[in-house]
Each structure stands twice: as C-alpha cells, then as structure tokens.
C-alpha positions as CSV (number, residue, x, y, z in Angstrom):
1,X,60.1,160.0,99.4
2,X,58.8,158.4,96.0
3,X,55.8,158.9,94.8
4,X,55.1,155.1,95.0
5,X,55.6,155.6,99.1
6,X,53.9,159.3,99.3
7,X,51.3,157.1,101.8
8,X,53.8,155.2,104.2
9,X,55.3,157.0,106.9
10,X,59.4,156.4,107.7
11,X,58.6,154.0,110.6
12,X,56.7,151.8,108.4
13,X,58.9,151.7,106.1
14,X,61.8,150.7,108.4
15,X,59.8,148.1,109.5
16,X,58.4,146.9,106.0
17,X,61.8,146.9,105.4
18,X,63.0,144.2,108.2
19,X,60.0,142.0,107.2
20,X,61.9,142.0,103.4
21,X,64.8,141.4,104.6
22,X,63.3,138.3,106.7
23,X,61.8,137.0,104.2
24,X,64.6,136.1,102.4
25,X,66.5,132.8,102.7
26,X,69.7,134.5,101.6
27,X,70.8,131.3,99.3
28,X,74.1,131.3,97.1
29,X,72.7,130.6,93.7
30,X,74.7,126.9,93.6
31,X,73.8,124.0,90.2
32,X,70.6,122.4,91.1
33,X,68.8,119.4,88.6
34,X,65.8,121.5,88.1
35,X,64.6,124.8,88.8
36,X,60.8,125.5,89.1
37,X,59.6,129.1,89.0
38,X,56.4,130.2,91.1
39,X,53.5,131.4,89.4
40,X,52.6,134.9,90.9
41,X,51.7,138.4,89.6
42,X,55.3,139.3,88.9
43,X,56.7,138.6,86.1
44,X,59.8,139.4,87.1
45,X,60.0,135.6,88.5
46,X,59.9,134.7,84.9
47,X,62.8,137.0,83.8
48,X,64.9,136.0,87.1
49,X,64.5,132.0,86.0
50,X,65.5,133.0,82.6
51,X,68.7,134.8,83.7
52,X,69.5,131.7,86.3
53,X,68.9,129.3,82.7
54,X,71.7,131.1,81.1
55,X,73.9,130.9,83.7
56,X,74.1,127.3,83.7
57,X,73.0,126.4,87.2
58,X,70.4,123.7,86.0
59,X,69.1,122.4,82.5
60,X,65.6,122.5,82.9
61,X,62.9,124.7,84.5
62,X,59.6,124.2,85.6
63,X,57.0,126.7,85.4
64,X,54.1,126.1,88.0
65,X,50.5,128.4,88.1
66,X,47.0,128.9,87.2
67,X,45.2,131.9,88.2
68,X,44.3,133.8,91.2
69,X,41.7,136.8,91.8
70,X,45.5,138.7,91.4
71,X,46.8,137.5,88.1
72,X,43.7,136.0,86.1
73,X,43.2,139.7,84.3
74,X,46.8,140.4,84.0
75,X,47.9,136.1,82.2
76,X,43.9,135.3,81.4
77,X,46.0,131.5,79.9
78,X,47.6,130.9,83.4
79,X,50.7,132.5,85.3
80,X,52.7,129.2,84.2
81,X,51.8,129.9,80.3
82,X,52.5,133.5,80.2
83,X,55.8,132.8,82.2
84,X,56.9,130.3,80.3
85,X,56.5,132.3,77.1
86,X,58.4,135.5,78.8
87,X,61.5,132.8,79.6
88,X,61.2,131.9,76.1
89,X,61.4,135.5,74.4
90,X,64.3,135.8,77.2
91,X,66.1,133.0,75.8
92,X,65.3,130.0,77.2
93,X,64.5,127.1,74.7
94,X,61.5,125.9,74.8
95,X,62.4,122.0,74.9
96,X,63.8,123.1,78.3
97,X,60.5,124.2,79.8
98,X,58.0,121.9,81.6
99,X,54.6,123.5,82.1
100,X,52.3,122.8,85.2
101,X,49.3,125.2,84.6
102,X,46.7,123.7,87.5
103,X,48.3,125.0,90.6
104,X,46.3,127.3,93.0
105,X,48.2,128.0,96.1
106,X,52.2,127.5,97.0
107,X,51.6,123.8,97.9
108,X,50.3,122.7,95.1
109,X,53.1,124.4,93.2
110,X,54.8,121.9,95.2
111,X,53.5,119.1,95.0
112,X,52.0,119.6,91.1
113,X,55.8,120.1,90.1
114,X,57.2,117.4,91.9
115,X,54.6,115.2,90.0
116,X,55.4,117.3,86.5
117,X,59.4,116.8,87.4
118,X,58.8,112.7,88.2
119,X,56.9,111.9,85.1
120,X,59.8,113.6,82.7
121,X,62.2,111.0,84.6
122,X,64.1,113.6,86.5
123,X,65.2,112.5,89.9
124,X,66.7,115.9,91.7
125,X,68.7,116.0,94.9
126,X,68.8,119.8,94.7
127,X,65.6,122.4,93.6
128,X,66.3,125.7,93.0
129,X,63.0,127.2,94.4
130,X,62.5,131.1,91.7
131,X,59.7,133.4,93.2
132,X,58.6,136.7,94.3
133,X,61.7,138.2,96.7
134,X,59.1,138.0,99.6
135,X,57.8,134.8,98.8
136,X,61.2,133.2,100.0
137,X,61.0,131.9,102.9
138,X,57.2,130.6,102.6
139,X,58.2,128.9,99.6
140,X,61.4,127.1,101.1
141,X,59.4,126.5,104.1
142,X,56.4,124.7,102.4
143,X,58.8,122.7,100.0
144,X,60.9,121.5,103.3
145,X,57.6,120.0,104.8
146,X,56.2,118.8,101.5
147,X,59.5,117.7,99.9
148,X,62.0,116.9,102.6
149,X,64.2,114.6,100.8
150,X,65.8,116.7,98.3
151,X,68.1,119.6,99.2
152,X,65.7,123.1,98.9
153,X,67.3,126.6,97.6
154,X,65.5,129.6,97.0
155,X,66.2,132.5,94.6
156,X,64.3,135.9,93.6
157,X,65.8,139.1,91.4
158,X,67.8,141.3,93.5
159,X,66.2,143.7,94.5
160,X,65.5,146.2,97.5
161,X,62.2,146.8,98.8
162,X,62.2,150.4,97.4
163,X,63.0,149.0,94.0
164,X,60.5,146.6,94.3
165,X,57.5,148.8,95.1
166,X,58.8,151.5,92.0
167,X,58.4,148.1,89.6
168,X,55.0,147.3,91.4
169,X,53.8,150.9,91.5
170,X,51.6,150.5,94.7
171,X,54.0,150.3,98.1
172,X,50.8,149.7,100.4
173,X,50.1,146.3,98.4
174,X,53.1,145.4,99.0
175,X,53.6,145.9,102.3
176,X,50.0,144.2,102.7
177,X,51.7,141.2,100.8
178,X,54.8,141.6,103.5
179,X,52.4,141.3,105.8
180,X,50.4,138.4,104.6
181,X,53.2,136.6,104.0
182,X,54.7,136.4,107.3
183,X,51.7,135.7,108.9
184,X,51.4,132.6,106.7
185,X,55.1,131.7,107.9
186,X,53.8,132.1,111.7
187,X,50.9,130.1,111.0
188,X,50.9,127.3,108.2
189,X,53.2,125.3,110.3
190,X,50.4,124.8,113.0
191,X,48.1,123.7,110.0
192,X,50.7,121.0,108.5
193,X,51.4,122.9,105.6
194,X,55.2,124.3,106.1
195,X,58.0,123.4,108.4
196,X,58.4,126.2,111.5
197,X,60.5,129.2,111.3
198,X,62.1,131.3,113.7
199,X,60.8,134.5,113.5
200,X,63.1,137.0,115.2
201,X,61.6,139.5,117.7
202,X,62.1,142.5,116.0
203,X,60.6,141.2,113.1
204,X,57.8,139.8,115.1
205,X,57.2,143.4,116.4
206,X,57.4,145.3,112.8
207,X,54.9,142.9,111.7
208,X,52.6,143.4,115.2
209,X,52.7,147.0,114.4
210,X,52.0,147.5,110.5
211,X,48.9,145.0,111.2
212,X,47.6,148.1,113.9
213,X,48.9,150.8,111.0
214,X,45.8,148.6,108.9
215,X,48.4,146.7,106.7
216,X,45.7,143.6,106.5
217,X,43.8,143.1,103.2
218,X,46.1,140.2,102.4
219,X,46.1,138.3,106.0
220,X,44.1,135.4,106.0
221,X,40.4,135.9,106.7
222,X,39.5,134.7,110.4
C-alpha cells in the first residue's frame, strides 16, 4: 500500500473506489461551442482544459471560481485567475479565455458562466463541462437542472483513484470529498438544485459504510 493510503484499509478502498467510478459520467470527449472549467483546488482541471483546447474540441473556454475555505491560501486572486493563467503557460491563448472570478458553489459556476458565455454572443448547443474526476456527475447533474436546453458533457484528466490521491497526497480527504460528493448527488435534487440520479445499490452501500468508517468532514452540516 502507498504511503498516501497507509490509513485506509482494503475494504475502504474497494469501496472508495466504486464511489469514483460512479461518479463519473463516462462522456466521449465530442466538439462542443464552449468549454468552461470548474474552479476547485486542483489544478489539474486547469491543465485537463488546456490539453482539451489543443485538441480542437471547442474554441473558447471559460474559467469559473472565487475562493473557498479550500483554495483561498493555495490561488489568494481566485481559482478562475490562477487557472486561467496555468491554461495560458499551457498554451492556450489568452484572447480564448473568458474569466468569471465571483462564483462560490457549483451553481453559480453555472449560472455565472452561462451569463459570462451570453454576453460574449456565444449561443452553445453543446458545453463541455472540465472539473475534478469526482466532481462529474454533480456538475452534469446541476447544469441539467440549471441549464436544460443545451446538450451537457463532462470531462476530468484520466485518472484512477490511486493516482489521484498520490497527486493530492492525503487519500482520507479525498475519500471525505467522495463522500461529500455523493451525498450532494442524493440530496440537492430534493432542494431544486440538480436533476436526480440513480444511485446504484452497491454504491449506495459503499457510501453507507465509509460514512460509519467516519469518512464525514465534507458532508453537509445537519
């Protein structure tokens, strides 16, 4: 075991793992009009819209973010600033880059972009939704209820959870993140703010259990 798992046992991981591999949308990367990348901690959203710009699926990208108690130490000017520069040293000119620096939460990423997109005269039938591999499906989901009339995919680097916790370097934040996630997923549909998934039963169950294992400093406070 890596040193970056030394404190999960191998159940938890197998069950960490099926929560990753839920919360992915599984997309074909396909053309879209505009991309928009999701502010986070990782800056590896930024480097994964980069690579997507110089493959030619869409001609410009949106970067959406302010801060959170999570980033505002690591990009003190905004996740959208500090991403937008990364894409840039990666290639991606900057005439190609609209910045939306105010967002707080995944909706607003939404909705803040949508309003960014509009008022550059962009009209897309087709997003390409770029975040953190996890964020996937919370991110389609929330852009399906918030923006139904354009056609929603979702893209993240491709990675495997293990990978993923080496680049983070802390695997029980990021299964608290799993975690977190997927209970938003269950339960931001009830509150109008993302269209219901399916949640298979197994995945239901890995999540039940790594919430009794004390997987819970990212769930949403009760």
């Amino acid at each position: 075991m890596s040193d970056s798992r030394q404190a999960i046992t191998e159940d938890q991981w197998r069950r960490a793992a099926l929560i990753w591999d839920y919360h992915q949308m599984h997309h074909q990367p396909r053309p879209a009009d505009v991309a928009i990348g999701l502010g986070s901690h990782d800056l590896g959203v930024a480097a994964h819209s980069a690579e997507l710009y110089r493959a030619g699926l869409f001609p410009t990208l949106v970067f959406t973010g302010g801060n959170s108690p999570t980033t505002a130490k690591v990009f003190p000017r905004g996740e959208a600033v500090h991403f937008r520069e990364h894409a840039i040293e990666l290639g991606v000119p900057a005439e190609a880059i609209l910045l939306e620096p105010k967002a707080g939460n995944t909706g607003q990423n939404v909705t803040l972009s949508r309003e960014v997109i509009a008022a550059a005269g962009i009209t897309p039938t087709r997003v390409l939704l770029v975040s953190k591999p996890y964020m996937e499906r919370r991110s389609f989901a929330t852009a399906r209820r918030l923006w139904p009339d354009v056609e929603i995919l979702c893209a993240s680097e491709p990675l495997e959870l293990d990978d993923y916790v080496k680049s983070i370097g802390d695997a029980r934040l990021v299964l608290d993140m799993l975690v977190g996630d997927l209970q938003r997923v269950v339960e931001y549909p009830k509150l109008g703010f993302a269209i219901e998934q399916e949640v298979p039963k197994d995945v239901h169950a890995a999540y039940e259990s790594l919430i009794r294992a004390g997987f819970t400093s990212r769930l949403i406070p009760s």
